[in-house]
TIKELUM-638501 format. One line per 3 residues: number of its first residue (from 1); their letters; for each residue x, z, y of N, C-alpha, C. Coordinates in steps of 0.1 Angstrom, whole numbers, plus 5000, padded with zeros to 4 digits. Example, Ala and Ser with C-alpha at 12.3 -4.5 7.8 and 13.67 -1.06 7.14 Angstrom:
<recs>
1	as	5132 5078 4943 5123 5078 4955 5132 5078 4967 | 5128 5071 4978 5137 5071 4989 5129 5079 5000
</recs>
This chain:
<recs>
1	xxx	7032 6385 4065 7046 6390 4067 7053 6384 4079 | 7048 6371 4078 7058 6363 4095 7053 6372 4104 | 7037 6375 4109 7034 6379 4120 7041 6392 4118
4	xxx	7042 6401 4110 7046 6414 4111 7066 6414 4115 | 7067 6399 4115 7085 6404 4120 7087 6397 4131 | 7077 6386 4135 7080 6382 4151 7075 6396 4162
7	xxx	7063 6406 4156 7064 6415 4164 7074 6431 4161 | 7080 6427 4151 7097 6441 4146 7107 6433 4158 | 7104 6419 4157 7117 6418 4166 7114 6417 4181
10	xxx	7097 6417 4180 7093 6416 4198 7091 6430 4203 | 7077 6426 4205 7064 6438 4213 7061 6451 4204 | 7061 6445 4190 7056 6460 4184 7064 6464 4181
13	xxx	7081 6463 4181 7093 6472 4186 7089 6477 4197 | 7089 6471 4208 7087 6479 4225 7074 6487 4221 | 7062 6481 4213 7054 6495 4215 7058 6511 4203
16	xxx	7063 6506 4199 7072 6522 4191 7085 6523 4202 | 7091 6520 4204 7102 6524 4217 7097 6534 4224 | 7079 6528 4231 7074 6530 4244 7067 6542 4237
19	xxx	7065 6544 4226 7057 6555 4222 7065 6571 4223 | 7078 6563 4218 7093 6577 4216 7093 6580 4228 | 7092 6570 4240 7096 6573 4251 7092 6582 4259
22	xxx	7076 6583 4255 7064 6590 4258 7065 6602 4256 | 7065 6602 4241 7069 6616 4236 7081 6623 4245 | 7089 6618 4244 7102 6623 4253 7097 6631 4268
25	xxx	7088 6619 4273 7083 6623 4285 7074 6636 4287 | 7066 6633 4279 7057 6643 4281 7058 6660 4276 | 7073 6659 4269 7078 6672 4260 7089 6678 4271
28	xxx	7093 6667 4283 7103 6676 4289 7097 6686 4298 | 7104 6693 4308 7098 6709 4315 7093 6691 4331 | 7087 6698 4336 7079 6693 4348 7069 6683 4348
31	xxx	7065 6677 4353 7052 6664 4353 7054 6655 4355 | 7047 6642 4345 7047 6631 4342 7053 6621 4356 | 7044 6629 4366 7051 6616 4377 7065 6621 4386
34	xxx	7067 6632 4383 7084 6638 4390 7092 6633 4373 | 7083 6624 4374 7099 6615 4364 7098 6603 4365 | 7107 6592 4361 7107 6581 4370 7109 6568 4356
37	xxx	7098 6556 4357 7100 6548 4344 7109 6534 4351 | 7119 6531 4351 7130 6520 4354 7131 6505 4352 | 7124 6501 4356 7127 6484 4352 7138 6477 4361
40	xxx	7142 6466 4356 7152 6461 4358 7162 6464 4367 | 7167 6473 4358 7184 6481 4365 7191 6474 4360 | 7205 6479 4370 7218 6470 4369 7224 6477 4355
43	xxx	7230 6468 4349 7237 6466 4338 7252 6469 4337 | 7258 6469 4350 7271 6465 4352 7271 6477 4367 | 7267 6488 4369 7270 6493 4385 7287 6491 4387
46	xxx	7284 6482 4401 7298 6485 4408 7307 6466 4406 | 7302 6459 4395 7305 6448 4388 7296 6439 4390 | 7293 6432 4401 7281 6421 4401 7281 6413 4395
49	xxx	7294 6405 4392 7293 6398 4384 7288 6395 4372 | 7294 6406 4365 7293 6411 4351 7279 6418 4349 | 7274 6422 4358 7260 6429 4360 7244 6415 4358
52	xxx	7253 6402 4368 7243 6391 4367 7248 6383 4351 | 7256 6385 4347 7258 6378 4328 7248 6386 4324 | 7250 6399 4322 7244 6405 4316 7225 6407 4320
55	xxx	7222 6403 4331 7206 6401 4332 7200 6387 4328 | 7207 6379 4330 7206 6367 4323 7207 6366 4310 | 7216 6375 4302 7215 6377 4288 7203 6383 4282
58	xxx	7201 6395 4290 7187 6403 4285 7178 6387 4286 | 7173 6382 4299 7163 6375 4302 7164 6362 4286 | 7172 6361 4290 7171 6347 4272 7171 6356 4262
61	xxx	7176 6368 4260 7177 6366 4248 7160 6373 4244 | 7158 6376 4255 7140 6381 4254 7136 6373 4249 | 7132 6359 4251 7129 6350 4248 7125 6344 4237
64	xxx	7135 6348 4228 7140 6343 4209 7126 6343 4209 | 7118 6355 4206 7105 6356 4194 7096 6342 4203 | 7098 6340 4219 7085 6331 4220 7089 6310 4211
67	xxx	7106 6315 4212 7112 6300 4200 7109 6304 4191 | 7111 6314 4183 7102 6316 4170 7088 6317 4166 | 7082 6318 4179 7066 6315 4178 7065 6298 4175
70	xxx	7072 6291 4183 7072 6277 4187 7077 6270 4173 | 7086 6276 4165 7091 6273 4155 7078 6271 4144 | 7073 6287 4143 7064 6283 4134 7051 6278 4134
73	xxx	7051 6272 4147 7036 6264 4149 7041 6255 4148 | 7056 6247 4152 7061 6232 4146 7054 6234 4132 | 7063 6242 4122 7064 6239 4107 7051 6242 4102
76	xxx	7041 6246 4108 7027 6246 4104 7016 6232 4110 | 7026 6221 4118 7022 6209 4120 7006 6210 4133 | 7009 6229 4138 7001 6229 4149 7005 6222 4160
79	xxx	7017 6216 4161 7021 6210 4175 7030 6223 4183 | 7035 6233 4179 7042 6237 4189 7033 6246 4195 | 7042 6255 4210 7033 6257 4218 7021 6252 4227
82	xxx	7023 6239 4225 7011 6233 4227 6997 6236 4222 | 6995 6242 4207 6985 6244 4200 6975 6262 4207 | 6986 6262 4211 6981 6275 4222 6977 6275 4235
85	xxx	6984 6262 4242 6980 6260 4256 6988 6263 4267 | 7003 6262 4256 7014 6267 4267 7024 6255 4269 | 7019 6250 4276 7028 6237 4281 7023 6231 4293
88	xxx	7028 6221 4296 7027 6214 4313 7017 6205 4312 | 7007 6204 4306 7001 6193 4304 6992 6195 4317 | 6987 6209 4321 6976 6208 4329 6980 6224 4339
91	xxx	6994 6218 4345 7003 6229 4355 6995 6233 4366 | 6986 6222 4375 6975 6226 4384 6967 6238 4383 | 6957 6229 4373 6947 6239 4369 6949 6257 4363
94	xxx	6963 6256 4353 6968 6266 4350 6974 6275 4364 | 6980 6271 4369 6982 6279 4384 6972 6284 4393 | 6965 6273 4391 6946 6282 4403 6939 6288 4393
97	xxx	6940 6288 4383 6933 6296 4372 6942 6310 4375 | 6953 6307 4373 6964 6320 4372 6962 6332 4383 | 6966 6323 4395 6962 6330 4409 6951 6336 4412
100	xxx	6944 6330 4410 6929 6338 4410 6927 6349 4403 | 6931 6347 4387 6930 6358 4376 6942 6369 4384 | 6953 6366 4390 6966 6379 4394 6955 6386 4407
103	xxx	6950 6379 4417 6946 6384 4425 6937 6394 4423 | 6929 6393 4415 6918 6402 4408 6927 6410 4401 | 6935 6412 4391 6937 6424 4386 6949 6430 4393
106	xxx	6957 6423 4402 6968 6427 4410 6966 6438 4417 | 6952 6438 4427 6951 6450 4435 6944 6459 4424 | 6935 6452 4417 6928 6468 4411 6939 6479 4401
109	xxx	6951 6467 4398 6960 6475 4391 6967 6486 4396 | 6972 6482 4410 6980 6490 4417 6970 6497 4420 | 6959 6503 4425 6950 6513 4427 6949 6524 4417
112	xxx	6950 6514 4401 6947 6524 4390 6962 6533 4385 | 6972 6524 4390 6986 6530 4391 6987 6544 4401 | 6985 6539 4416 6986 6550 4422 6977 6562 4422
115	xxx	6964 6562 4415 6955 6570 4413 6962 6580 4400 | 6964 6569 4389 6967 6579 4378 6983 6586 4378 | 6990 6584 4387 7003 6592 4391 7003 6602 4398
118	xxx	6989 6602 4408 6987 6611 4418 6977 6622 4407 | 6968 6619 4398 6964 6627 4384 6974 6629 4379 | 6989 6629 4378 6999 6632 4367 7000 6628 4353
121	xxx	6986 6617 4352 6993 6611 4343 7002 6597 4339 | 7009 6598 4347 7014 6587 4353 7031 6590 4358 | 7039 6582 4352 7052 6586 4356 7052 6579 4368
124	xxx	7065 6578 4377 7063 6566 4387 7073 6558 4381 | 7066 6548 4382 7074 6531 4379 7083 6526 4391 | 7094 6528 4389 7105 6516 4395 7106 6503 4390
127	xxx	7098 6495 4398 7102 6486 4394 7115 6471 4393 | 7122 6483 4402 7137 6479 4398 7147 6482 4409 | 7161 6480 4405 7168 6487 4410 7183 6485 4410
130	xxx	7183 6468 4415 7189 6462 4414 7200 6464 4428 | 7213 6458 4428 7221 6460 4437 7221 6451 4448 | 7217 6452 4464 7216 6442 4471 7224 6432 4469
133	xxx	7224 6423 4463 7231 6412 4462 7224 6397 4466 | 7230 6388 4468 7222 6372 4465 7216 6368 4454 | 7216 6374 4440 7210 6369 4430 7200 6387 4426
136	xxx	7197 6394 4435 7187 6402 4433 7171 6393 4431 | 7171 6389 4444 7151 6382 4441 7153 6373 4427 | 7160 6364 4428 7159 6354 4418 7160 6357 4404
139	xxx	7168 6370 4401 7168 6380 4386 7153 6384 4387 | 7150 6392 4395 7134 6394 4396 7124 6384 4391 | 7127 6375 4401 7115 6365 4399 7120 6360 4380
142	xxx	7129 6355 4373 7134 6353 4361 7125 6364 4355 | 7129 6375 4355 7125 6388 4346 7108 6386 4349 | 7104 6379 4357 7088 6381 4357 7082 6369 4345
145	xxx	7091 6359 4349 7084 6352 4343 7086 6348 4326 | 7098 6356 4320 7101 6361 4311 7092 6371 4307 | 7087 6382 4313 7080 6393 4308 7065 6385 4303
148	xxx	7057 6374 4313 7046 6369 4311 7047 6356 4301 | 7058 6353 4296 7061 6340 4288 7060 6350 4274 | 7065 6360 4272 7069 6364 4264 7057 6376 4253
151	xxx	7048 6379 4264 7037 6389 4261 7028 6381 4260 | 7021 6370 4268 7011 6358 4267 7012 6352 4251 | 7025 6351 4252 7026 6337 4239 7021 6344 4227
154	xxx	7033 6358 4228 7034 6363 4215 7022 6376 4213 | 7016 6381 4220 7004 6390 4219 6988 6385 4220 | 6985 6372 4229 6975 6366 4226 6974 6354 4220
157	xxx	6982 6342 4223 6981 6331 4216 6985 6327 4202 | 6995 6336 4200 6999 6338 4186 6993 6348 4179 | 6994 6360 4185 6983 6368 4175 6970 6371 4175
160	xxx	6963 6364 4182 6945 6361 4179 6949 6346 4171 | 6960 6335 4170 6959 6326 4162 6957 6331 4146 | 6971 6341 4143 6976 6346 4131 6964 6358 4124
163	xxx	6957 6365 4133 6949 6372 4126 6931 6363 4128 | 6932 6356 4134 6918 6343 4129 6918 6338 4118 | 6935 6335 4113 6937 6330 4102 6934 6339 4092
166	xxx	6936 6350 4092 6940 6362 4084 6924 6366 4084 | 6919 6360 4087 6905 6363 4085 6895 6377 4095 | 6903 6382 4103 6897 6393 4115 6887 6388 4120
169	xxx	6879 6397 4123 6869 6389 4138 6873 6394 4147 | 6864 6387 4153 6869 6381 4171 6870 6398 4180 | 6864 6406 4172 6858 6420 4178 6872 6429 4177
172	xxx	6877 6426 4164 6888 6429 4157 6903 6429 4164 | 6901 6416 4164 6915 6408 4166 6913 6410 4185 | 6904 6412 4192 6908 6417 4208 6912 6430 4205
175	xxx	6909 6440 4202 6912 6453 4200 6928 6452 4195 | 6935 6446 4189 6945 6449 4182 6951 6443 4191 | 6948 6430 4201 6959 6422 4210 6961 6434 4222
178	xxx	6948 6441 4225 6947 6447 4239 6954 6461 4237 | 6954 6467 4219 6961 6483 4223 6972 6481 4224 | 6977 6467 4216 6991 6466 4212 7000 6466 4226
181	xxx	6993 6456 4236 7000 6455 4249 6993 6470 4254 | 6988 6473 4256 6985 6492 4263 7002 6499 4253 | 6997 6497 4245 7011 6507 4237 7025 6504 4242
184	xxx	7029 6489 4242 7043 6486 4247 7045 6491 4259 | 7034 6495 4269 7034 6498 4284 7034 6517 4285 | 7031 6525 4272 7031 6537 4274 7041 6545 4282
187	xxx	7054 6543 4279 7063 6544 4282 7061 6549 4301 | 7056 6542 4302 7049 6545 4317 7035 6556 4315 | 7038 6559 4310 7024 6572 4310 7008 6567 4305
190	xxx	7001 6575 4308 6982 6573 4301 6981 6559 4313 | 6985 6564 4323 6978 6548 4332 6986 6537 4328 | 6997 6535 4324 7004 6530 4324 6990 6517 4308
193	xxx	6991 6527 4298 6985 6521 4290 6975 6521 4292 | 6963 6526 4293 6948 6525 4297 6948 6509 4304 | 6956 6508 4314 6952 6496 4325 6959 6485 4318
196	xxx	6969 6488 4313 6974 6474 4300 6963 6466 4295 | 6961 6478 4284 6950 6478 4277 6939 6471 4284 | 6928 6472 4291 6918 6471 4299 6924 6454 4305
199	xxx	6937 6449 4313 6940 6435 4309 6942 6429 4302 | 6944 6441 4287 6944 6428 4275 6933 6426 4268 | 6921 6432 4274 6909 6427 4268 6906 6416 4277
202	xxx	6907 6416 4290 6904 6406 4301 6908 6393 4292 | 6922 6392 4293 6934 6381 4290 6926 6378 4278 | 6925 6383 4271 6920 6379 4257 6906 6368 4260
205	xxx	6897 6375 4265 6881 6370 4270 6889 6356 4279 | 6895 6358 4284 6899 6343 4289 6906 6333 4285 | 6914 6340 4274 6923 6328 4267 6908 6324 4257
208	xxx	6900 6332 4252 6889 6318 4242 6883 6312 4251 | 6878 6318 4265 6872 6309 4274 6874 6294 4278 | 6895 6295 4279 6899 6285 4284 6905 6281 4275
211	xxx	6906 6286 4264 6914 6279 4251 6930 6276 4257 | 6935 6283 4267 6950 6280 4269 6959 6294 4272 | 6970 6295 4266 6974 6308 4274 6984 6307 4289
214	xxx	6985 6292 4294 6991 6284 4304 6986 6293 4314 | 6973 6296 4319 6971 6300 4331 6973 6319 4328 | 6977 6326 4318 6973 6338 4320 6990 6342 4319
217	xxx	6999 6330 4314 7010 6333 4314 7016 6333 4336 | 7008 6320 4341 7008 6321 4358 7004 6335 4362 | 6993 6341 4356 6987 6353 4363 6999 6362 4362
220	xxx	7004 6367 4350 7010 6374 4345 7024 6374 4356 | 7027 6362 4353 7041 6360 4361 7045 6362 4376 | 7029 6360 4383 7024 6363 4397 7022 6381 4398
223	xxx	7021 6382 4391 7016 6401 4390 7029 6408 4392 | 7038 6399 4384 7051 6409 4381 7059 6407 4392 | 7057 6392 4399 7069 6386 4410 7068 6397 4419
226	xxx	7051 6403 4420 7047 6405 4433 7054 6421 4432 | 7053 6423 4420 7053 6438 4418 7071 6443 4423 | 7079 6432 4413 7091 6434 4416 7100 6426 4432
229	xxx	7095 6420 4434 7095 6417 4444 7092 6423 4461 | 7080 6428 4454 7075 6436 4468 7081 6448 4466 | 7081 6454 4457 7088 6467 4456 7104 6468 4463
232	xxx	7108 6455 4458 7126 6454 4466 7121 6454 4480 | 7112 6445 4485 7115 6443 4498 7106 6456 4505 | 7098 6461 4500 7086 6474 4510 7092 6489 4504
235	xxx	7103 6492 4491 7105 6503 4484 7113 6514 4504 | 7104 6527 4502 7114 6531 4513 7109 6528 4523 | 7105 6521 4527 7095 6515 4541 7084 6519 4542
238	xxx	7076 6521 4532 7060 6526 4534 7056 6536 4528 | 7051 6545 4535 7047 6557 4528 7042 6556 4515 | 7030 6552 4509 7020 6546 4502 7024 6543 4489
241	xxx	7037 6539 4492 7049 6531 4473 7057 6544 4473 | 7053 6548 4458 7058 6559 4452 7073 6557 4448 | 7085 6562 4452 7099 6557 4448 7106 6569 4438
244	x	7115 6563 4426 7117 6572 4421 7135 6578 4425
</recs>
């Protein structure tokens, strides 16, 4: 029952969201990619202020389920996030592990994005759409490393822990961490989840490898910086990035 309400109040809410969303998508009149999937929009148009409370609100309050993961590894005397491999103990290694692991799926991802949009099955992804201001990069870079704190902890480390316990095998319990993250991502169309999916079998094969989810939470957070990041700064400038 615990695992089943850290993910009501996390990811397996976003993956029924992302499934409605889908539906929605794929039922309206025109094709998947002349419609447009939106990440980090302003909150507040016209109100910057009130626009940056409010992105910083979203960014913590994302957060809760990975304290509630932390919570119940305290009171099960696992030590915390530490029993997963998410802490500073070994910030080096976790970084060049990380780096390496983003570089490798970073470009193949974007190839499998712009392939499967130009197939139509694929909305185009904005990856945000924030208001030129001074606290645009830095919201970005926050929202990345939130999105990879938050999907690492609570889709591999904690649930390949909770269903090992629960008795799954190992065959089992990847398949369930890797559709669950494909599903939360549908929302963005078949590529959108196909290529989730396909790095949550990766991420998985690597968190038993390394026994930590420290370096996949680096990868993760390097994928998204680049994603939302470069998109602010190349959106409009290059033919090649699909704008919605």
């Amino acid at each position: 029952m615990e695992t089943v309400l850290v993910l009501a109040v996390s990811l397996g809410a976003s993956a029924v969201s992302a499934l409605i969303s889908f539906i929605g998508s794929v039922t309206r009149p025109g094709g998947l990619k002349d419609q447009a999937a939106r990440l980090n929009t302003s909150a507040a148009p016209g109100r910057p202020w009130l626009d940056l409370a409010w992105q910083l609100f979203g960014i913590t309050t994302s957060l809760v389920p990975v304290a509630l993961v932390a919570y119940f590894l305290l009171r099960e005397r696992a030590g915390g996030l530490r029993a997963i491999g998410c802490d500073l103990s070994r910030q080096a290694s976790d970084l060049g592990r990380g780096a390496l692991v983003a570089a490798g799926i970073g470009g193949s991802g974007l190839l499998l994005y712009l392939g499967a949009r130009a197939s139509g099955a694929n909305l185009t992804v904005v990856p945000e759409s924030l208001p030129d201001i001074w606290w645009k990069l830095p919201v970005l870079v926050l929202s990345a490393i939130q999105n990879s704190l938050l999907e690492e902890v609570v889709v591999v480390g904690y649930l390949l822990r909770r269903l090992g316990q629960l008795g799954w095998t190992p065959a089992a319990s990847l398949a369930a961490s890797a559709l669950l993250r494909g599903s939360y991502h549908l929302y963005q169309g078949i590529g959108g989840f196909a290529g989730n999916a396909v790095m949550g079998v990766i991420f998985v094969l690597l968190y038993r490898r390394w026994g930590r989810v420290g370096p996949l939470v680096a990868a993760h957070a390097l994928i998204d910086i680049v994603a939302f990041v470069g998109y602010a700064l190349l959106a409009g400038k290059v033919d090649w990035l699909p704008t919605g």
